[in-house]
Every structure is written in C-alpha cells, then in structure tokens.
N, C-alpha and C positions, 0 to 999 in steps of 0.2 A: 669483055672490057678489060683496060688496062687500071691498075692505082695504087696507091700508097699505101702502106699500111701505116695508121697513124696511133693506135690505140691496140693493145693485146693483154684481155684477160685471161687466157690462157685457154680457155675451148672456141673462144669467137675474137675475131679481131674485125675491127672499124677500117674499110679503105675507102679513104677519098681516090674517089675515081673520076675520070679525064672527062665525065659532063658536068665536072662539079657540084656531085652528088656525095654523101654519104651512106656504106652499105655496111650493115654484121654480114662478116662473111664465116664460114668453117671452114675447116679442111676436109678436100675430096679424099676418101678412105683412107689406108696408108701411104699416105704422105712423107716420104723422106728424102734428105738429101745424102747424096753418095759422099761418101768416105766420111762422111759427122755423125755418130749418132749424139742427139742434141734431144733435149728434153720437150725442147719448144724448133720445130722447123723454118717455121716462119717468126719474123720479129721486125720489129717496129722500123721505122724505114727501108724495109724491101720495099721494090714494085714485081708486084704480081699482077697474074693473069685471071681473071674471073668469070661465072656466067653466073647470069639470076637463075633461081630455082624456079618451078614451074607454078604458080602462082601461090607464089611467095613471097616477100618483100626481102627477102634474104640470099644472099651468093654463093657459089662454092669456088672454094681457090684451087684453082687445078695448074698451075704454071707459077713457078715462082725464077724471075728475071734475073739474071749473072749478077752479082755483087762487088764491089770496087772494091768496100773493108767490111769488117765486120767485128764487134771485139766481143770477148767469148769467154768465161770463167768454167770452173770445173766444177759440175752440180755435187753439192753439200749429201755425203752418206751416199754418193753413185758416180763412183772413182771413174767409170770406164762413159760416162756419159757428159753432156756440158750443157750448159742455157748460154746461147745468145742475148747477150745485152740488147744490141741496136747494132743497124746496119746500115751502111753507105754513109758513112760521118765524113764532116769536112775537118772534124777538129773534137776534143773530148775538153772536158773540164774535170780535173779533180777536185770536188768542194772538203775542205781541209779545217778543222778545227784542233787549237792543241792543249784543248779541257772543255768538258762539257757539250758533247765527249770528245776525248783524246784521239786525236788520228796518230798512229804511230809509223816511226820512218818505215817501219816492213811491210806496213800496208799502202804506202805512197810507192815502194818500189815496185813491188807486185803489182801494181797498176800499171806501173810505168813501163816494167818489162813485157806486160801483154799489149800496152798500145805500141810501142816498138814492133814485136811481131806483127801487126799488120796494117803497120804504118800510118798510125792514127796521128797527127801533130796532138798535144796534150799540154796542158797548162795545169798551175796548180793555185786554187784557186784560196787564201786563206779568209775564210768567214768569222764571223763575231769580234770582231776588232775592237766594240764598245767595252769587251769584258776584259781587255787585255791589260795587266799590271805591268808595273814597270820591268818585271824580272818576266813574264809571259812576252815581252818585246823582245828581249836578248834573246829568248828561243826562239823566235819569229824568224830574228836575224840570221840565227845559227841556221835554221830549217833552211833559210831563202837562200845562203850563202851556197850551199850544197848543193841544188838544184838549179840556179840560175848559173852557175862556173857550168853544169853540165848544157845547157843551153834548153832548160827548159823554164818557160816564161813564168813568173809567180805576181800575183797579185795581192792585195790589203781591201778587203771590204766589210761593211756592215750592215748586213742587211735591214736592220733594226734600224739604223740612224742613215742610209740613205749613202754612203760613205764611198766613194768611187764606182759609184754604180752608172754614169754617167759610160766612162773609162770602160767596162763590161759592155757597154749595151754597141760602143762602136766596134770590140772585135767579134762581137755576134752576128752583125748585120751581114745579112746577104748569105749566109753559113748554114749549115745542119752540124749542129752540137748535142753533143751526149753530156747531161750534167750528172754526174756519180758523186759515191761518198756515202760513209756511214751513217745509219738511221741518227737522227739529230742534231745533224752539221749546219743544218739552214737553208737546204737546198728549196725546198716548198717557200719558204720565207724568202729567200731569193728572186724566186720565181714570182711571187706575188708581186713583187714590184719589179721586174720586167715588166708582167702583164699586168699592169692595175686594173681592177674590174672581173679577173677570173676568180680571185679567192679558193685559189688552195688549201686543201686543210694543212694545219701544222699543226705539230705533235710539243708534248712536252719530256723532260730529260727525268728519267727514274733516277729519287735519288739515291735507291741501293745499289747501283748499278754503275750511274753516271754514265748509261747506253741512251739511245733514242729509242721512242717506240714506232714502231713502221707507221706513216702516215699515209704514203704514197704505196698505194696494195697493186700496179701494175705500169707496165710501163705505158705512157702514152707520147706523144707528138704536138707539140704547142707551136703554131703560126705565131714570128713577133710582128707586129705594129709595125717594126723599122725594116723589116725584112729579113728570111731568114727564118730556120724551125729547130726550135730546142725541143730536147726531148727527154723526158723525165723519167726518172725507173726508179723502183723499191730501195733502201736503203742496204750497202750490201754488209754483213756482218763477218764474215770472209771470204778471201777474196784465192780461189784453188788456181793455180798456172795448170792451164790445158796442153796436151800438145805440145808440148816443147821439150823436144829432150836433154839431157844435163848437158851433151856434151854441145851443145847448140846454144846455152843460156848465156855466155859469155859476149853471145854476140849483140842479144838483148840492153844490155849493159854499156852505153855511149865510151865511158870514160876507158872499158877493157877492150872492146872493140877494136878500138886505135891501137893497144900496147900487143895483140894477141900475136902479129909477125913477130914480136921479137923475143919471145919465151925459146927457152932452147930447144923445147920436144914441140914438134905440130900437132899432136895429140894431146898438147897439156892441159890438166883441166883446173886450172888454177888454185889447188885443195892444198899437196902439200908436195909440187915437183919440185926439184932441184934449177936453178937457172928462169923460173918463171919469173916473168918482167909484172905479171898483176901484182904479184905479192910481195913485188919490192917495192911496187910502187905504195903500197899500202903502208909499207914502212917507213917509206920518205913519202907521208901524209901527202902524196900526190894524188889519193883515192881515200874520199872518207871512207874512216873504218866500218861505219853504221850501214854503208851501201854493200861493202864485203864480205859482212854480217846475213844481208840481205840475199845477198849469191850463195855464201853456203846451206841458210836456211832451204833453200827453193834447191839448189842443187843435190839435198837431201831428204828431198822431199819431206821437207814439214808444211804442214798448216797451218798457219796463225788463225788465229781468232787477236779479234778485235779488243 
C-alpha cells in the first residue's frame, strides 16, 4: 500500500494510506537513504510504500517515494549527521517573536538560507502582536523592512486576540505548510485557532531563561477545515546549516546572489577580497549589515544558539 506519513515519533510513524485508513508503521531493517545520513530517514510528509505485518495491525515501510523538497538542519552534538524537518512542502512559515522569547536576525537567516537551498517559498510569520510596546513596533518595523526589500513575505498576528488570522488561514488553503520557530513563539497557540476543536497543548515561557519549554514532542501533519495540511514540529533551539559549503552560501543569500557576477575574483568569497561588489554593497547600506553578519557567522562555521 501506498501513504502519507502524517505523524513521526521517532521509532513509529502514523501513514494515512490511500483506503483512508490509519496505520503505525516502522522501518524495515536498515533503512537508509543514499548520500544522507540523517538521524530520522523518513519524515512527515514523505509518501511511502508499505505492507501490513502478518497479523498484526501494524506496517512496515519498506519504499520510501522521490521527494520534490525537503528542509533539513544539522543534528545538535552529530556534526556529520542531520534530522529531516518535513518533506514535500508547498511553502514553510517562520513563526517569529521579538521577546518572549526573542527570535534573533541569525536565526531568521539560518532559516532562510536552508529554505533557499531547497526551494522552499517561506514567510515570516511575527506572533504576539498583543504584547507589542510602542518601541517593540519600531523593531517590528526594522525586522519587516529587511526581509520584505529581500522579497520575503512578513506578516502581524496574535494568536491570543485573533489578530489577522483571517489573512493566514487564506494563504494556507489548498497548501502543505511547515510551521517552525523557537520553542514558545506561539506556534501550538496558533495552531489552535486554525483548528478550533483539536486543542493543542501550549507551553508556558521560563522566566529564567525567557526560552519556551517544548510543548509539541514530535513532529506531526494536521488536515485544515479550508483545505490544505499544516504540519507541526518541536521547537528548534538551534538551528545547524547542513550541507552547504562556504563557498556555495553566497548563493543562499537573495540580495548577494544578484551582486556575485560582479566582484572582481569568480572565486570571491565575500570575507575580505579586494574589488568584491557584497562588501561594498554593505557599505553603501545596499545589504543590511545584520544579514552580513549572518553570512560570515555560517561561512565560519558558528552555531548560534537561540
């Protein structure tokens, strides 16, 4: 039988399969896919191939179906290995808060630069809009300015008071959406009011910390009402670039992209050549500097934490 994977706790995954049934399936022995080693082989939006066990109520997934995209971080303390988010997305959401807790521009880029590798469209979604002070607006503003010039779509919501959720629910429809973002952004809170009636747990915000606590322990696959499957995943605490080597990161990068023919060396790697077109553009503020920031952290392999 053929089906979805909609639900992955990490040794059994839930696929709705094509008699519109529900089954836990496993994985048949070792299981892997060529040229990834990945912590998890399968992940929530593959279609895979399965057979029921022999009287059992349970599958085994022995085929898993070509993938359009997939987006993919680099597992925490296992450099050389990665966890699949979700897979076969029409579109990602970054859920964004800028206190309680703080999402920072490094972590918004680091997103951004892995839905670029595999061509994910991404929006950037900013939640908690109720708790926004007048001076928490001007940063809204700054944030939105930066990312919308690069041609990536932002939004104002609050999940708490209901607050352009209307505006969300119509570029949902019809879509398979990844919603991301740091443990206690609002993404479960969000989600509940998409889905009114499934009740989400949410978490509350440590106040030594001003972190979330994980609420959401795996990823799963939610059918909307209006059509359309969003798909929810743990909160990520950092966020590792897999795969992509320095000298490739530039292309990641919309606004460097465009300037990369006209640096003088075709090998330039935008750090500190003579004649490079990024790094002037950075100084005639044609590139915010916080995105440039951004590139040299990742082209030096740092890891942020949250």
């Amino acid at each position: 039988m053929q089906g979805l994977v909609i639900k992955s706790t990490g040794s059994w995954y839930q696929v709705h399969a094509e008699d519109g049934q529900d089954y836990d399936c496993r994985i048949k022995g070792k299981f892997r896919i060529k040229g990834i080693q990945t912590t998890n082989p399968i992940a929530v939006g593959d279609q895979v191939e399965f057979e029921m066990e022999p009287n059992a109520p349970t599958g085994v997934i022995h085929k898993l179906l070509d993938r359009k995209n997939y987006i993919i971080r680099k597992s925490i303390n296992l450099s050389k290995q990665a966890q699949i988010i979700a897979a076969n997305l029409d579109q990602a959401y970054l859920i964004v808060t800028l206190a309680s807790p703080r999402t920072s521009l490094g972590f918004i880029d680091r997103f951004l630069v892995t839905s670029e590798a595999y061509r994910i469209p991404t929006m950037l979604v900013f939640n908690k809009l109720d708790l926004f002070s007048e001076e928490g607006l001007e940063i809204l503003a700054a944030y939105k300015s930066i990312y919308e010039q690069l041609g990536y779509p932002c939004y104002e919501v609050s999940a708490l008071e209901g607050t352009n959720i209307p505006q969300i629910e119509a570029l949902l429809k019809d879509k398979t959406t990844l919603f991301s973002g740091h443990s206690g952004v609002g993404k479960s809170s969000l989600i509940n009011v998409l889905l009114p009636g499934r009740d989400i747990k949410t978490g509350i915000i440590s106040e030594s910390s001003d972190k979330g606590q994980h609420t959401t322990t795996f990823a799963e696959m939610h059918t909307l009402p209006f059509g359309g499957y969003l798909i929810d995943t743990p909160g990520i605490r950092e966020l590792g670039i897999f795969d992509i080597k320095p000298e490739e990161l530039g292309h990641y990068f919309v606004e460097m992209r465009a300037l990369m023919n006209k640096c003088r060396f075709n090998n330039c790697r935008h750090v500190n050549e003579p004649g490079c077109a990024v790094i002037k553009a950075v100084e005639d503020e044609e590139i915010a500097v916080s995105r440039y920031e951004s590139y040299l952290s990742i082209f030096h392999g740092n890891e942020t934490r949250a």
